[in-house]
C-alpha positions as CSV (number, residue, x, y, z in Angstrom):
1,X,0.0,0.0,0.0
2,X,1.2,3.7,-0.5
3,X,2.8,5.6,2.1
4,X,0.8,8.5,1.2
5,X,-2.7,8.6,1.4
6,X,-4.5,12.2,-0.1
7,X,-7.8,13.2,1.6
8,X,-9.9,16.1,-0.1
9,X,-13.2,18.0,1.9
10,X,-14.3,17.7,-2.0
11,X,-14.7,13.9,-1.1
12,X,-15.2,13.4,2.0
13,X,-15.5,15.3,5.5
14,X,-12.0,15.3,7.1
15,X,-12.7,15.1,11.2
16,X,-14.7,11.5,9.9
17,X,-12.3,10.3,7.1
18,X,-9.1,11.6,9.0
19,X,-8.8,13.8,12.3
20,X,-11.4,11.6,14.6
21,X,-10.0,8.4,13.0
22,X,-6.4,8.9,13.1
23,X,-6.9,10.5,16.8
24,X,-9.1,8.0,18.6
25,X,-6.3,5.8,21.1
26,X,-3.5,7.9,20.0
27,X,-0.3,8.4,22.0
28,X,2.1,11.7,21.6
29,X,0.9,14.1,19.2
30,X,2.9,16.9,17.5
31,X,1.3,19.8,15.9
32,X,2.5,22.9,13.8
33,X,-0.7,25.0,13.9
34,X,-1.7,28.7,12.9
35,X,-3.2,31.5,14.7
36,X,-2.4,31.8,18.3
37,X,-6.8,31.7,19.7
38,X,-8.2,29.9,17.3
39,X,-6.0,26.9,16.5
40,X,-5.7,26.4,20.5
41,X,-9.4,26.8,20.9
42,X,-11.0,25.0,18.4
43,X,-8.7,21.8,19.1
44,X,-10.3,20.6,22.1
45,X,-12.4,18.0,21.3
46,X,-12.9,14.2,23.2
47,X,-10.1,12.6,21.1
48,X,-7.6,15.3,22.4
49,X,-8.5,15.1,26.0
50,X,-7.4,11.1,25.7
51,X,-3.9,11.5,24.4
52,X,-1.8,11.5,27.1
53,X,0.4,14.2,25.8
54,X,-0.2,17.3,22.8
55,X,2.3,19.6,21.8
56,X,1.2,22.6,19.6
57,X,3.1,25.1,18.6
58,X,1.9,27.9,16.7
59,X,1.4,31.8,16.1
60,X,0.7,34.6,18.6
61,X,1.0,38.3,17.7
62,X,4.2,38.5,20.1
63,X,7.2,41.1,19.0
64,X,10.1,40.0,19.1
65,X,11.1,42.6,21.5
66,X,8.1,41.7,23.1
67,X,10.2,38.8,24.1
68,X,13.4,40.5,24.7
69,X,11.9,43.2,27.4
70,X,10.7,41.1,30.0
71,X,8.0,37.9,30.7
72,X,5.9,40.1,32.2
73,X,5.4,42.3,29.0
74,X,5.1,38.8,26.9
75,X,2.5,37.9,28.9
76,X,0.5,41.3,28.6
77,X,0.8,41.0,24.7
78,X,-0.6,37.3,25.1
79,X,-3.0,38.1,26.9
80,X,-4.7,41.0,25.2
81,X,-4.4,39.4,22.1
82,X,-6.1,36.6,23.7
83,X,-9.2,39.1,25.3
84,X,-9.9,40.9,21.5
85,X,-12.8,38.9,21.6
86,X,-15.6,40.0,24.0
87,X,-16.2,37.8,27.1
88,X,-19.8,38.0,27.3
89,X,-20.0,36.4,23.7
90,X,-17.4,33.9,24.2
91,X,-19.0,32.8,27.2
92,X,-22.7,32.5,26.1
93,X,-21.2,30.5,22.8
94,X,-18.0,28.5,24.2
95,X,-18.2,28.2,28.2
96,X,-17.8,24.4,28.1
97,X,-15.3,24.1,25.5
98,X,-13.8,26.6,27.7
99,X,-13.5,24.8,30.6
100,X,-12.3,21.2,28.7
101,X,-9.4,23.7,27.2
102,X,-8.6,25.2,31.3
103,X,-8.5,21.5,32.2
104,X,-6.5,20.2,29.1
105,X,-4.0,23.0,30.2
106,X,-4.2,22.7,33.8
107,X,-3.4,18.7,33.5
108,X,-0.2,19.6,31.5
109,X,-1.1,17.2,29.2
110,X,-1.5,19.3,26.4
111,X,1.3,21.8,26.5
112,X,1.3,25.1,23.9
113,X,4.3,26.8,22.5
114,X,3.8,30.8,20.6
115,X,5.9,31.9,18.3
116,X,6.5,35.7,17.9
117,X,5.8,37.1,14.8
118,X,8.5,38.8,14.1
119,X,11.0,35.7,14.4
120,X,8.8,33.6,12.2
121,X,5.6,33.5,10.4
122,X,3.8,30.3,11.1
123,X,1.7,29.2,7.5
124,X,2.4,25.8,7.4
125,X,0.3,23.6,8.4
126,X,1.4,20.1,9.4
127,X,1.5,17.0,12.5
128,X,2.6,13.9,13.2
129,X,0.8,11.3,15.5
130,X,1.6,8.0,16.6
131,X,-1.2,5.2,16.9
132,X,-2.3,3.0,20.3
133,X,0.6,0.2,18.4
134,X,3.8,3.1,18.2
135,X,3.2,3.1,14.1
136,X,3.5,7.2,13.1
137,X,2.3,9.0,10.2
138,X,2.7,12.8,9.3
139,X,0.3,14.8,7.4
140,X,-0.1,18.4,5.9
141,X,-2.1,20.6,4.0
142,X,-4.2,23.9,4.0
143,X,-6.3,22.7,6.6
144,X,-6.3,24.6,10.0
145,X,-7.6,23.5,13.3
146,X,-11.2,25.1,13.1
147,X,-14.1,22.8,13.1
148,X,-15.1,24.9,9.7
149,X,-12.1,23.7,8.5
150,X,-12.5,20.0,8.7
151,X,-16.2,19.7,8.7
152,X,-17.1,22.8,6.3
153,X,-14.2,24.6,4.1
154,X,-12.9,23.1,0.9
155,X,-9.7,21.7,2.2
156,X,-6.6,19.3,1.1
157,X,-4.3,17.2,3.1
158,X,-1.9,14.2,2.5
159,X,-1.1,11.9,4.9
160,X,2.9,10.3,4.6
161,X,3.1,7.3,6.7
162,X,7.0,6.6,6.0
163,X,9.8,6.8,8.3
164,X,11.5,10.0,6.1
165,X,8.5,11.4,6.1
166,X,8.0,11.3,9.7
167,X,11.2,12.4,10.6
168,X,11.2,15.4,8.5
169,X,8.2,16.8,10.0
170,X,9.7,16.2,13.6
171,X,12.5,18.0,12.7
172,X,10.5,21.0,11.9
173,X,8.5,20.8,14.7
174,X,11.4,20.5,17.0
175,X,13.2,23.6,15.2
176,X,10.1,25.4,16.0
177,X,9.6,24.2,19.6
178,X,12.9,25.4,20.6
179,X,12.7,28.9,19.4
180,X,9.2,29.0,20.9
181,X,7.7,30.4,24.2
182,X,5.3,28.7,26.6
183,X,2.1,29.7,27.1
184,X,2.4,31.9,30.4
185,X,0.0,30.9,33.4
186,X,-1.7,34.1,32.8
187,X,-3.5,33.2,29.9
188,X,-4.7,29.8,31.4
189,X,-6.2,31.0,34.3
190,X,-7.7,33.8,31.8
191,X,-9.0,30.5,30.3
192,X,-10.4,29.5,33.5
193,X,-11.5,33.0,34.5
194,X,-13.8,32.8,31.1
195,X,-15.2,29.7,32.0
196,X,-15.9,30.4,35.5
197,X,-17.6,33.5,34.5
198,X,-21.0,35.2,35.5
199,X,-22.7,38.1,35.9
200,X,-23.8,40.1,39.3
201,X,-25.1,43.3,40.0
202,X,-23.4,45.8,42.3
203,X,-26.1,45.1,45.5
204,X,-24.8,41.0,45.6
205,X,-21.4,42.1,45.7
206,X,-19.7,42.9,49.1
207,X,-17.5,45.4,49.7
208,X,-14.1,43.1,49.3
209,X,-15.6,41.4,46.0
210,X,-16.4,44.8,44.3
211,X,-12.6,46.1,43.4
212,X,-12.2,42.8,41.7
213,X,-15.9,42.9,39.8
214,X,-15.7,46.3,38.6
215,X,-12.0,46.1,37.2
216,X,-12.4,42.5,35.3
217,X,-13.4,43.0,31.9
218,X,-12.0,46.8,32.3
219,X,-9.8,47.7,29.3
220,X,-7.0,47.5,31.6
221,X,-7.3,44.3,32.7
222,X,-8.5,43.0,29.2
223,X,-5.4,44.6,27.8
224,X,-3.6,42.2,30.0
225,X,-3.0,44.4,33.5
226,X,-4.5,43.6,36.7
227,X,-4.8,44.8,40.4
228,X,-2.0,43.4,42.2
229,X,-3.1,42.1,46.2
230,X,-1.8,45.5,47.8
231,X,-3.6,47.3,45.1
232,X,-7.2,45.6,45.6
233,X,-6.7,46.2,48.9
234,X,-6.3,49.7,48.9
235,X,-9.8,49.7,46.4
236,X,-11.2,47.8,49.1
237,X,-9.8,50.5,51.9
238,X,-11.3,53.1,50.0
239,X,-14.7,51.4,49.5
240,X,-15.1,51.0,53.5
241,X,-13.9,54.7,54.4
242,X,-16.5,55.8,51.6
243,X,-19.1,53.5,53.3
244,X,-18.5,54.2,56.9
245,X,-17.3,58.9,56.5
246,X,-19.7,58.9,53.5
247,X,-16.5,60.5,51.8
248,X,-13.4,58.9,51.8
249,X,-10.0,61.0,52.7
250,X,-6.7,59.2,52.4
251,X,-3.3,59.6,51.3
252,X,-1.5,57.0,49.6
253,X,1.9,57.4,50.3
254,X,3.0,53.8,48.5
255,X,7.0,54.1,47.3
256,X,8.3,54.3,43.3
257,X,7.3,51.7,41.5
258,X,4.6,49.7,42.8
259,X,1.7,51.1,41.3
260,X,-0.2,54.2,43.1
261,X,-1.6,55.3,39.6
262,X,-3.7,52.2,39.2
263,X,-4.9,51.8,42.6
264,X,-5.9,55.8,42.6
265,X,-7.6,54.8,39.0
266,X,-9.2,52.2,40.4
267,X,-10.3,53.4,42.8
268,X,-11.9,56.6,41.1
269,X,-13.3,54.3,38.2
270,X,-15.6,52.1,40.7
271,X,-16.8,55.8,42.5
272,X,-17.8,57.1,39.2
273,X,-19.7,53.6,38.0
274,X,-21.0,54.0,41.5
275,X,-22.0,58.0,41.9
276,X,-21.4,59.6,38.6
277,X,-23.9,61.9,37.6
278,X,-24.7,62.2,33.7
279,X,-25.9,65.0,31.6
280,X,-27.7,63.1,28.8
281,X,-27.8,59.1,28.8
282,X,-29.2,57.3,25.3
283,X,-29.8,53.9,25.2
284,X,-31.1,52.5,21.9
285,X,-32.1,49.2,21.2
286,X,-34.0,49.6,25.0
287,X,-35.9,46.6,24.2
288,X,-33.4,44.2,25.5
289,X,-33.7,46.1,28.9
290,X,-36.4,43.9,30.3
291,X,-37.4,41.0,32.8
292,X,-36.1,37.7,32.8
293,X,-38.8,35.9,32.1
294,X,-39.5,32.2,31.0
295,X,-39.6,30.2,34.0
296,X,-38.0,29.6,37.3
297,X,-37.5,32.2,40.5
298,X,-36.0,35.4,38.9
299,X,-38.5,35.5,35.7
300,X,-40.2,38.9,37.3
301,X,-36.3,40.6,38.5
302,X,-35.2,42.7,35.7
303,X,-32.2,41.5,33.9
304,X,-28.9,43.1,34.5
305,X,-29.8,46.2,31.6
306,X,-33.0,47.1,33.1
307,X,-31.8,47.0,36.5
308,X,-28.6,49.2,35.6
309,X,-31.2,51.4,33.7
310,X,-33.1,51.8,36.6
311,X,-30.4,52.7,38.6
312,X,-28.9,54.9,36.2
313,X,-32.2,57.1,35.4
314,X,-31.8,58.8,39.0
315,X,-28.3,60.1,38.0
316,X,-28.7,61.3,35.0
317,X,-30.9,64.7,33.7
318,X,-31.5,63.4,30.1
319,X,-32.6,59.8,29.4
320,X,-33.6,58.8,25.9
321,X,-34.4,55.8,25.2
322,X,-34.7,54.4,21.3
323,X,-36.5,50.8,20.3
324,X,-38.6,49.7,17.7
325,X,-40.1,47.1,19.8
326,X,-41.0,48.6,23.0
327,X,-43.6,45.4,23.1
328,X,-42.4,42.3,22.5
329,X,-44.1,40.0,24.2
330,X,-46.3,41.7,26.9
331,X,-47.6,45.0,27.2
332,X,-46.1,45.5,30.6
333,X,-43.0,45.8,29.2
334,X,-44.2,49.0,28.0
335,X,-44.6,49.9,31.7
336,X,-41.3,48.9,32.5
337,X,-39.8,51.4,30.0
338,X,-41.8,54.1,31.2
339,X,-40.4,53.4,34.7
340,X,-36.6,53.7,33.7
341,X,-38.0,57.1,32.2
342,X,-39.6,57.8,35.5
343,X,-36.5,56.4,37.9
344,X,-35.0,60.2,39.1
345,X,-38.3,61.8,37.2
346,X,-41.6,60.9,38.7
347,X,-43.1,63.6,36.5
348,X,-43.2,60.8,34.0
349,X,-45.6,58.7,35.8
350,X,-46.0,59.7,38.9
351,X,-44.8,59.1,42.2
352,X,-44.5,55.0,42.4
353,X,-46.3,54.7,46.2
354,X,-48.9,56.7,45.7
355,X,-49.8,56.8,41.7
356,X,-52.2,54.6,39.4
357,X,-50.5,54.5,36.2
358,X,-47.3,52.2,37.5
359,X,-50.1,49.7,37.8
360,X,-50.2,48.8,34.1
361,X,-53.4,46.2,34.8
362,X,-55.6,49.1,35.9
363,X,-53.7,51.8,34.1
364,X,-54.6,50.0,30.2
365,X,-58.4,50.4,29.6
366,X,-57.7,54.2,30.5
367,X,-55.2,54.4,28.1
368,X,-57.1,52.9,25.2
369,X,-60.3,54.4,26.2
370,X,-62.0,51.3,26.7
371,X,-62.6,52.9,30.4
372,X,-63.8,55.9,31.8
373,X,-63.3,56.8,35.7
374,X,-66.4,56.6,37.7
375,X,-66.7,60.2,38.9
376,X,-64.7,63.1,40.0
377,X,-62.8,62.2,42.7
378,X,-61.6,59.3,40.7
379,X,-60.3,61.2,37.9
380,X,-58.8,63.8,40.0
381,X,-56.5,60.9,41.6
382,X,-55.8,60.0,37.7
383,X,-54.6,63.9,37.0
384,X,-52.8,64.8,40.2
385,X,-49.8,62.2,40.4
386,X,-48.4,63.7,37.6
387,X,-50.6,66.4,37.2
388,X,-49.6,67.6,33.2
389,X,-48.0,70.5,32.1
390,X,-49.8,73.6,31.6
391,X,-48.8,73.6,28.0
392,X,-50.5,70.3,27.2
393,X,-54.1,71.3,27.4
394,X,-56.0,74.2,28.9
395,X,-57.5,72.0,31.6
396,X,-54.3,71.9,32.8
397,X,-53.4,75.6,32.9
398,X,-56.8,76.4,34.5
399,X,-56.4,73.9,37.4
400,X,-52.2,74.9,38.0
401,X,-53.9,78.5,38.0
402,X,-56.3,77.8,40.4
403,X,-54.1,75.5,42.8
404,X,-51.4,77.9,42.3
405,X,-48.8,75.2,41.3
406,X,-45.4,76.5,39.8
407,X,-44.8,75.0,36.4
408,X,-42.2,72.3,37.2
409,X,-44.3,70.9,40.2
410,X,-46.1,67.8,38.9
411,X,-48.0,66.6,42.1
412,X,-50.0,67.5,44.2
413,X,-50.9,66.0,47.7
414,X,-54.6,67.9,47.5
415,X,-57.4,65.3,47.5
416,X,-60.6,65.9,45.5
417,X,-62.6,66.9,48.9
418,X,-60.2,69.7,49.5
419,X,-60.1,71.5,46.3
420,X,-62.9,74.5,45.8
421,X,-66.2,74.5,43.7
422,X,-64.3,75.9,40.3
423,X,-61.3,73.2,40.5
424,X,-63.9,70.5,41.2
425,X,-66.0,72.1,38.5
426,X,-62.8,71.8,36.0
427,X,-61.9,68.6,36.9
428,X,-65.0,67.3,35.6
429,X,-64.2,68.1,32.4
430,X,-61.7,65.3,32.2
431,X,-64.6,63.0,32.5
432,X,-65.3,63.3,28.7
433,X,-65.3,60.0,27.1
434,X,-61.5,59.6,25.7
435,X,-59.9,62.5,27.6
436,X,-57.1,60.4,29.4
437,X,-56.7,58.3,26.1
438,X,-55.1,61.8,24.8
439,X,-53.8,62.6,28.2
440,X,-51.8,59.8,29.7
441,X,-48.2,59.1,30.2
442,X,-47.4,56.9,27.2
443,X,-48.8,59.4,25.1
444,X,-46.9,62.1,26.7
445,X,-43.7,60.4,26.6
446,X,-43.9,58.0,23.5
447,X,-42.9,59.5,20.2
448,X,-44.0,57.0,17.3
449,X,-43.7,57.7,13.7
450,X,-44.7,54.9,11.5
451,X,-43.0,54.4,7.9
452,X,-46.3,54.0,5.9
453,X,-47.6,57.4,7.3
454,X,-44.5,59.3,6.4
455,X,-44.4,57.6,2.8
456,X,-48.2,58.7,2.5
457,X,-47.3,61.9,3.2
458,X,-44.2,62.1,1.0
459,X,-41.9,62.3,3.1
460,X,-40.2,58.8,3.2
461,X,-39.2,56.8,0.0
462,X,-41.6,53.7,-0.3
463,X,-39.1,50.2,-0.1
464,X,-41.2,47.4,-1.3
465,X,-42.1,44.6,0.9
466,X,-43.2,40.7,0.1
467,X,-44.8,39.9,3.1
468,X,-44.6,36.7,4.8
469,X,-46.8,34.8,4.9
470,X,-48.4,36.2,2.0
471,X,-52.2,37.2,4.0
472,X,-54.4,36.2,0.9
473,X,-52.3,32.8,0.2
474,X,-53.8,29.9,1.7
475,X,-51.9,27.8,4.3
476,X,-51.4,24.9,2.1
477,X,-49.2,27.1,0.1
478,X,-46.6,27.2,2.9
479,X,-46.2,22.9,3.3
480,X,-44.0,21.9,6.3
481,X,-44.2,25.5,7.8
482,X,-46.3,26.0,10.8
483,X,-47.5,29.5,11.6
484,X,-49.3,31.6,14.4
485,X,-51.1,33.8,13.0
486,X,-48.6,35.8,11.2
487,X,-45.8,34.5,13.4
488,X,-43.2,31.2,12.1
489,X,-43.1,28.6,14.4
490,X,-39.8,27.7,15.6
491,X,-39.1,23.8,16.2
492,X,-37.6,22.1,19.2
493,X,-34.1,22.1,18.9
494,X,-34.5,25.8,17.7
495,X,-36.5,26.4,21.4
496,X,-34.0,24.5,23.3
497,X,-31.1,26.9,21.9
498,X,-32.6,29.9,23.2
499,X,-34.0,28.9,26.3
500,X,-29.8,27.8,26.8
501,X,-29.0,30.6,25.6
502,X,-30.7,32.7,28.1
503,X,-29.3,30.3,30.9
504,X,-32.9,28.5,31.7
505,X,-32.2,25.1,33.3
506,X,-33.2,22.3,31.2
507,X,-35.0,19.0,32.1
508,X,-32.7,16.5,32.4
509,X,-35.0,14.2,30.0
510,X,-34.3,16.6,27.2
């Protein structure tokens, strides 16, 4: 039989015909890889984690003097190439491959060599592994260690099973494991720090935990600097006098050289995330600020945007929010938008203890009209928490006039039985059937243009639109396509994704 065997992604997929084949029970295995992230991270797999020892050697985007200045600065080049890619994502996408890579690296079993760029250019692709009975082959090709690679891209690679053959590819590895550096410790407990990963909010945190939570995905720290012990602990000193003065006073009289300007930054960063005040704050896309939902405990707590949105909206004088969608699935959410708007500005909708339209429930059938309050008294207690501007409807001005309310008071603590014959005589007037559908909150603080009314009027280019499902097609048009109403069905496996996506524990029959 040949010593060389050619496989082609034209013919067949590579991990079935080669990679998982040539892996399974394998002993030492030698590999000249590419790109620093994504030839490490894409290799782990169940076939690697058996082998009781993997070298890879491969690219990072070291300098060379990079290398020369110290292994401190190597590691701070490794590791912010290694962060480019945003946490969050990574996380959401990768956290178990993750956490096989962290143990992989951890065991020592699988050790990882970078070359720096400027010594060498790593292109080449190429490996050798030796079978369960001590038999090696070599192989190369175009392929690189992505799962797009072997399972997707159009790729080529030749396997050379004889003893020359072997050797020679050795020989390069070995030239390029010499002049290589290992993969500092930094970067695989950045692995595990990834894996281990997960979000909290700024009330669950203690005092000692928040120097570190603030400061982790911080462009400093992502960049490949961190908080050294004395450091954190002087972000945690600060945090306490803050807590226990209201203010905190101190002078930080730390010698040359072992970092005052990053505990002093670090210290300033976590007060402003904690007390800045803001002059404008825009959030578009506001629809993703919302509750958890779907099942379990928290499905009523906001998630960590609305929360921070609430919080935010009482230190900041402008808040705009943009969305297209400020409905999704239930018109509460609605509400909950109009209480970020209100958090620091309860002239919005009112002050929360002691208003009606925070109860969206009750508050609905006034908005659409389909209700009416009962009399006067019940109206009043509609109008006074927020009572409206002046400007909004001449109602308004009358009753301001008559109460003598300034024009940037927008409650008053008056109830119906106290207010004289020609206020209770103009409150009435909001009785009329759809008063408080043109008087409300949403309407006061919504602005909604829709596209087909601006391209009636001329002032918005008509884009044509197939819609689907086509409304005067019949169903049997669409075979194999369920929908509700206008709305596609998704199917299981499509379900199961975003319910893990959005961290909802799964039945363990599934």
């Amino acid at each position: 039989m040949s010593e060389i065997q050619r496989f082609s992604s034209g013919r067949q997929r590579l991990d079935n015909a080669f990679l998982c084949a040539r892996l399974k029970e394998a002993k030492p295995h030698k590999r000249i890889a590419g790109y620093f992230r994504s030839s490490i991270f894409e290799l782990v797999g169940e076939e690697i984690a058996a082998i009781p020892k993997v070298q890879i050697v491969c690219n990072s985007e070291l300098d060379a003097a990079d290398v020369v200045v110290s292994k401190h600065v190597r590691e701070t080049a490794l590791k912010e190439r290694w962060n480019e890619a945003p946490s969050e994502v990574e996380v959401l996408l990768h956290r178990e491959r993750y956490r096989r890579l962290y143990d992989l690296l951890a065991s020592g079993r699988v050790e990882i060599r970078v070359v720096p760029k400027d010594r060498v250019f790593i292109h080449g692709k190429a490996g050798v592994i030796e079978g369960a009975d001590g038999s090696k082959s070599c192989f190369l090709g175009s392929i690189n260690e992505t799962r797009s690679a072997f399972a997707q891209n159009y790729e080529i690679l030749w396997e050379d099973s004889s003893e020359e053959g072997v050797a020679w590819v050795e020989e390069e590895f070995e030239a390029l494991w010499k002049d290589a550096y290992p993969l500092p410790d930094a970067i695989i407990e950045e692995i595990k720090r990834v894996a281990d990963r997960v979000e909290i909010r700024f009330e669950e945190a203690t005092i000692e935990e928040l120097p570190a939570a603030a400061l982790a995905e911080s462009p400093i720290y992502r960049g490949g600097e961190q908080l050294q012990p004395w450091q954190r602990s002087f972000v945690t000193m600060f945090l306490q006098h803050r807590e226990t003065y209201g203010k905190a006073r101190l002078l930080l009289a730390d010698e040359v050289g072992v970092g005052k300007t990053l505990s002093l930054a670090a210290s300033a960063m976590i007060s402003a995330l904690l007390e800045c005040k803001y002059g404008s704050v825009i959030l578009d896309e506001e629809h993703n600020a919302r509750r958890h939902g779907e099942l379990g405990p928290k499905k009523e707590e906001p998630n960590n945007l609305l929360d921070f949105m609430l919080r935010i909206g009482s230190r900041t004088r402008n808040l705009l929010l943009g969305t297209a969608t400020p409905i999704q699935t239930e018109v509460r959410e609605l509400w909950d938008l109009l209480r970020v708007l209100n958090a620091g500005a309860d002239f919005v909708r009112g002050r929360e203890l002691f208003g009606r339209w925070p109860e969206w429930e009750r508050a609905l059938p006034v908005v659409k009209g389909d209700e009416t309050p009962a009399d006067e008294k019940d109206v009043w207690d509609w109008l006074r928490n927020p009572l409206p501007p002046a400007s909004e409807d001449a109602l308004f001005a009358t009753l301001r006039l008559q109460l003598g309310l300034p024009d940037q008071a927008f409650f008053t603590d008056r109830g119906f039985g106290s207010l004289g014959f020609l206020e209770q005589q103009a409150v009435a007037q909001a009785l009329a059937p759809g008063f408080l559908r043109e008087h409300n909150p949403i309407v006061r603080h919504t602005v909604l243009r829709r596209r087909q009314t601006l391209e009636n009027a001329g002032l918005l280019e008509r884009v044509g639109v197939d819609i689907h499902p086509d409304p005067d097609t019949s169903a049997a048009a669409y075979a194999g396509v369920g929908f509700s109403g206008l709305g596609l069905l998704t199917n299981l496996p499509f379900d199961l994704a975003c319910l893990g996506a959005r961290g909802t524990v799964l039945p363990k029959s599934i």
